[in-house]
C-alpha positions in Angstrom: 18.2 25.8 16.2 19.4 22.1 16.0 18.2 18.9 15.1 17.8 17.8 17.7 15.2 20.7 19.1 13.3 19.9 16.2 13.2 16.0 17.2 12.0 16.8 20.9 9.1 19.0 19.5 7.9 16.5 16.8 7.8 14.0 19.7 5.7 16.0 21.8 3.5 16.9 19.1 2.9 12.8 18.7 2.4 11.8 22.4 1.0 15.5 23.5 2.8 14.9 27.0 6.3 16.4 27.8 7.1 13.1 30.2 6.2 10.6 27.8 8.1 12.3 24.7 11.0 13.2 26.8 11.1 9.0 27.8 10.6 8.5 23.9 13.7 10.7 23.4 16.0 9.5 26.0 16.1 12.2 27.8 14.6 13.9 31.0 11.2 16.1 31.2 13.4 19.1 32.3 15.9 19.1 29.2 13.6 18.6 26.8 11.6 21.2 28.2 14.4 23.8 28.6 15.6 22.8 25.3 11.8 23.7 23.4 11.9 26.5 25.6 15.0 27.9 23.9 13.8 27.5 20.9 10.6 29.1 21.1 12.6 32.7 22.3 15.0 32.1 19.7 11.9 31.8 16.9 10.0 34.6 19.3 6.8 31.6 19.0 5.4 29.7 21.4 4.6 26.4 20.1 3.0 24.3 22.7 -0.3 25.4 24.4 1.2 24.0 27.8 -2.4 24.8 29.5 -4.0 22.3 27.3 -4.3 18.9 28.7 -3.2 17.1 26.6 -0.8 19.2 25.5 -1.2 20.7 21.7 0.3 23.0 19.6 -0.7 26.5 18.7 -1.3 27.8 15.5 2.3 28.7 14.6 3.5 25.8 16.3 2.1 23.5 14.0 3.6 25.6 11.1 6.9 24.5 12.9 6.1 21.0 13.6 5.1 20.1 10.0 8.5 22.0 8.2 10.8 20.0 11.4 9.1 16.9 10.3 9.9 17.7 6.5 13.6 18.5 8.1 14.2 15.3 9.9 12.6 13.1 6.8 15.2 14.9 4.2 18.0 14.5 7.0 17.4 10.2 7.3 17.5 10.7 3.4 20.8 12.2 4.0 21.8 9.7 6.2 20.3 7.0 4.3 22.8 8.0 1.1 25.8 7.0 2.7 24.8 3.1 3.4 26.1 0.5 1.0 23.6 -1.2 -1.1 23.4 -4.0 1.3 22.2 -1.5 4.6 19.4 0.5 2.5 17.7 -3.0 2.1 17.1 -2.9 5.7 15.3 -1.0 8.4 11.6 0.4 8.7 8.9 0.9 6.0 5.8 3.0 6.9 3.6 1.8 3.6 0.0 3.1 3.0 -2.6 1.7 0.8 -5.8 2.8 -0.5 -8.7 0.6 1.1 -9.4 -1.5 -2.3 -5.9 -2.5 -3.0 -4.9 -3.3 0.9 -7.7 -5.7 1.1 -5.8 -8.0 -1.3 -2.5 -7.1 -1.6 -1.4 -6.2 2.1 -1.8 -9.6 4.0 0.6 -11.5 1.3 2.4 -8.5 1.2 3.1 -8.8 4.7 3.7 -12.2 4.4 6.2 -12.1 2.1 8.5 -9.2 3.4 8.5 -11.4 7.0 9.6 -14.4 5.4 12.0 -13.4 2.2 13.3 -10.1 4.3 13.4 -10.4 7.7 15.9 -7.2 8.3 13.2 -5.6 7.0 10.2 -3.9 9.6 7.3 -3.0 8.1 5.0 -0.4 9.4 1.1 -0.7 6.9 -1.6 1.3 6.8 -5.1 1.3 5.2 -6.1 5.4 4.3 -8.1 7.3 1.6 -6.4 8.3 -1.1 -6.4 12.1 -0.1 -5.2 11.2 3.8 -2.7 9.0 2.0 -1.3 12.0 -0.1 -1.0 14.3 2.6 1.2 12.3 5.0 3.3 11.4 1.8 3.9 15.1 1.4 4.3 15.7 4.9 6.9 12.7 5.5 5.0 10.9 7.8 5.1 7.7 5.9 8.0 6.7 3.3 5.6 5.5 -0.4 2.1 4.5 -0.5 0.5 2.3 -3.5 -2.8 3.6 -4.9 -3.8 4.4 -7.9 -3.0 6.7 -10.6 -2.3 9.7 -12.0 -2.2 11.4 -8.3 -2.2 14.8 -10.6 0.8 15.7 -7.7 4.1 16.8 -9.0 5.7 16.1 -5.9 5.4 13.0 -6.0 6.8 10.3 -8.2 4.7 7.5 -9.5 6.0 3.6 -10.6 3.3 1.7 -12.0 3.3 -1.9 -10.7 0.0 -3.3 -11.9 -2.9 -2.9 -14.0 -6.2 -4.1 -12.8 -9.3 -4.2 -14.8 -12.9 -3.7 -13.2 -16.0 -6.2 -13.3 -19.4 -5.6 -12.8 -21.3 -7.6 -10.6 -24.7 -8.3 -11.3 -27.6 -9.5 -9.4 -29.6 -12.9 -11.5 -32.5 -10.0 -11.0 -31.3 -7.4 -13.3 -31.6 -7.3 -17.0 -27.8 -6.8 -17.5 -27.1 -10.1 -16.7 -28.4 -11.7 -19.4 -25.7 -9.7 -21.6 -21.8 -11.5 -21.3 -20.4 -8.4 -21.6 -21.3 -4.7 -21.1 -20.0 -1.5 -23.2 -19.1 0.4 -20.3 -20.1 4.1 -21.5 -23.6 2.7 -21.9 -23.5 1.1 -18.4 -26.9 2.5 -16.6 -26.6 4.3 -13.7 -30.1 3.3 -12.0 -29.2 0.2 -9.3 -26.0 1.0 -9.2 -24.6 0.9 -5.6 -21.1 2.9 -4.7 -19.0 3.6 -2.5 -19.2 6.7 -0.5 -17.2 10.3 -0.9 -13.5 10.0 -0.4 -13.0 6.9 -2.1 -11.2 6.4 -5.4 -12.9 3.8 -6.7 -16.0 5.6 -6.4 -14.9 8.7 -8.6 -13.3 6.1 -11.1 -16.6 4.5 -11.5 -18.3 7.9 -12.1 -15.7 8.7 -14.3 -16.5 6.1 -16.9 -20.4 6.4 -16.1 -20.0 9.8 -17.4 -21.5 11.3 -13.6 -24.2 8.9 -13.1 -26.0 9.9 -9.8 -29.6 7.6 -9.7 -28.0 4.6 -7.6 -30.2 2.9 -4.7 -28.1 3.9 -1.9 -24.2 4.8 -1.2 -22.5 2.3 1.2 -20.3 4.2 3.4 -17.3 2.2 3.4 -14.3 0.7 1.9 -15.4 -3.0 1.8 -15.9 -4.6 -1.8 -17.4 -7.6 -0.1 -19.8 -5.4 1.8 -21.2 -4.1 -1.4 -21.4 -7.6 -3.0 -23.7 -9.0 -0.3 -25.6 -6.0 -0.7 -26.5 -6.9 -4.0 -26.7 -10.7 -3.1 -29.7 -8.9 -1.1 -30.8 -6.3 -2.6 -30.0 -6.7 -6.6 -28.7 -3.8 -8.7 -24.8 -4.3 -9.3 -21.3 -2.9 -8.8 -18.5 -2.1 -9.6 -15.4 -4.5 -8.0 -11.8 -4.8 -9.4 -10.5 -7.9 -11.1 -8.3 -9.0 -8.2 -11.7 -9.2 -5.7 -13.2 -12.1 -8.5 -10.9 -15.1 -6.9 -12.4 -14.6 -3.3 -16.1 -15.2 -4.5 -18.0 -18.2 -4.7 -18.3 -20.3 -7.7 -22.0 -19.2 -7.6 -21.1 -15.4 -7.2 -18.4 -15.6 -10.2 -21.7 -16.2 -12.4 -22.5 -12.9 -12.2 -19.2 -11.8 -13.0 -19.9 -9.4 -16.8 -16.8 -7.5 -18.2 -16.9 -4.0 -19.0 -15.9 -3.1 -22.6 -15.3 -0.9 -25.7 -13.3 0.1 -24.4 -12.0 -1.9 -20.8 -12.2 -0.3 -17.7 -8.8 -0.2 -16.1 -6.5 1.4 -13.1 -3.0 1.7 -13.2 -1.9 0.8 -9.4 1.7 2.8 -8.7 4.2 2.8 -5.8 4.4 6.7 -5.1 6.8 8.1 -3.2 8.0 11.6 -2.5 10.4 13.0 -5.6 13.3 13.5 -2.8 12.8 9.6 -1.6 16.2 8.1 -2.0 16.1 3.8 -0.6 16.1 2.3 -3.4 17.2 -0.9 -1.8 13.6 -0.6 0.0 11.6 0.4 -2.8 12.9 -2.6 -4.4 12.2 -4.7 -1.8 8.5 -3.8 -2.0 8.4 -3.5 -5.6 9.8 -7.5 -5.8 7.1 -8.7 -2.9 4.5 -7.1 -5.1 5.7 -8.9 -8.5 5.4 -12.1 -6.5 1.8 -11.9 -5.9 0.3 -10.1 -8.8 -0.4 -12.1 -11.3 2.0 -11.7 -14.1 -0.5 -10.6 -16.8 -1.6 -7.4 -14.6 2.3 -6.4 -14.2 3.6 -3.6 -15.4 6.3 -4.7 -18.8 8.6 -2.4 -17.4 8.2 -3.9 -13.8 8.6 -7.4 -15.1 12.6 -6.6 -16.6 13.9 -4.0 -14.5 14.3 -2.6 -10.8 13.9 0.3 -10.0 16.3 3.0 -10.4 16.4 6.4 -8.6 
């Protein structure tokens, strides 16, 4: 079994076509093949449903797929050990981010890592927390910012930020004659949510102790969304502090804090415990401190970088 065996059957796993991963690879169709072909009799598996079109794994064979993938990650981590300081602050990023933190942070995020670290490419993506987990664990993407405790103990967790939430409240509603709201007394009826999957959903029930008599569920990640809903519709919701500087002056009005106590997330880089590019995670962690606002950073963010 070699590397490189393992590297010709993750790439036909991604484009489910021998020709096409054996171009990807460098190589031709008939030594890729032969070379997936000794290593199925050598592991006595087949791993490729060659009848399917397009082509898939089998049962086993995605066993196999996921463990090479964990096998090539923790080799690049080998590889990556040997560069000087100077090489680990370059190369690829694959960065995920939950839906209600990519919204704000990812377009200056991008912006910033093009223009103060050009050697730098970065690959973003927008997932649910859970989808976002498993391809951490799995390798397919390098750290992920979302928020936390993940309650995973493979992963490690750096808190960047901390961001308070806001209720937004329709003119309509009785709540918005009060400045501020206690947010364990926070009535559930009127309350529109986001749907199933989404963490800022189950925070939100979390500190309404389970509430469940909302007007509807919007099925979506958009903040924005659910504020024009209740522009429409009155009721309230929930939105965290960094969506406030994108409404209007007239929507800020209906801006009440939660209190006694505050509502807050703690926003964390995560990355896998075996992660190693520091230089990178540095990288990140320094595009982030420039657009936060200082107030929301994490103290230990603000002095030090971080160390693996």
């Amino acid at each position: 079994m070699t590397i490189q065996q393992m590297e010709y059957v993750v790439a036909v796993d991604k484009y489910r076509h021998f020709v096409k991963a054996a171009e990807s690879c460098g190589v031709s169709q008939s030594t890729l093949s032969m070379m997936i072909k000794k290593l199925e009799e050598e592991l006595d598996t087949v791993i490729f449903d060659r009848d399917a079109h397009p082509t898939k794994p089998t049962a086993a064979g995605e066993a196999i797929i996921a463990q090479a993938r964990v096998v090539l990650f923790n080799l690049e981590q080998l590889r990556e050990i040997t560069l000087s300081e100077k090489q680990r602050s370059c190369g690829k990023i694959q960065l995920a981010m939950i839906p209600t933190v990519a919204s704000y942070l990812l377009p200056k995020l991008i912006r910033k890592i093009r223009d103060d670290s050009p050697d730098i490419l970065l690959h973003a993506y927008e997932l649910q927390t859970c989808d976002l987990v498993d391809k951490l664990l799995k390798a397919e993407i390098d750290m992920a910012i979302m928020a936390t405790p993940s309650q995973n103990y493979n992963l490690l967790e750096i808190p960047l930020y901390y961001e308070r939430f806001e209720l937004y409240v329709s003119p309509s509603e009785s709540l918005s004659l009060q400045d501020e709201i206690p947010s364990g007394e926070m009535p559930s009826k009127h309350l529109w949510l986001l749907a199933e999957g989404n963490c800022l959903r189950t925070q939100v029930m979390n500190f309404c102790h389970g509430c469940s008599d909302y007007t509807a569920i919007y099925e979506a990640g958009s903040i924005d969304s659910l504020v024009r809903i209740v522009d429409e519709n009155g009721g309230y919701t929930v939105i965290p502090e960094l969506h406030v500087p994108y409404l209007s002056e007239t929507q800020r009005r209906n801006i009440r804090h939660l209190v006694k106590p505050d509502v807050v997330r703690e926003i964390s880089l995560v990355i896998r415990k075996d992660y190693v590019r520091e230089g990178l995670l540095n990288e990140v962690a320094s595009a982030v401190k420039c657009i936060i606002p200082e107030k929301m950073l994490d103290s230990r963010l603000k002095k030090f970088a971080i160390s693996l």
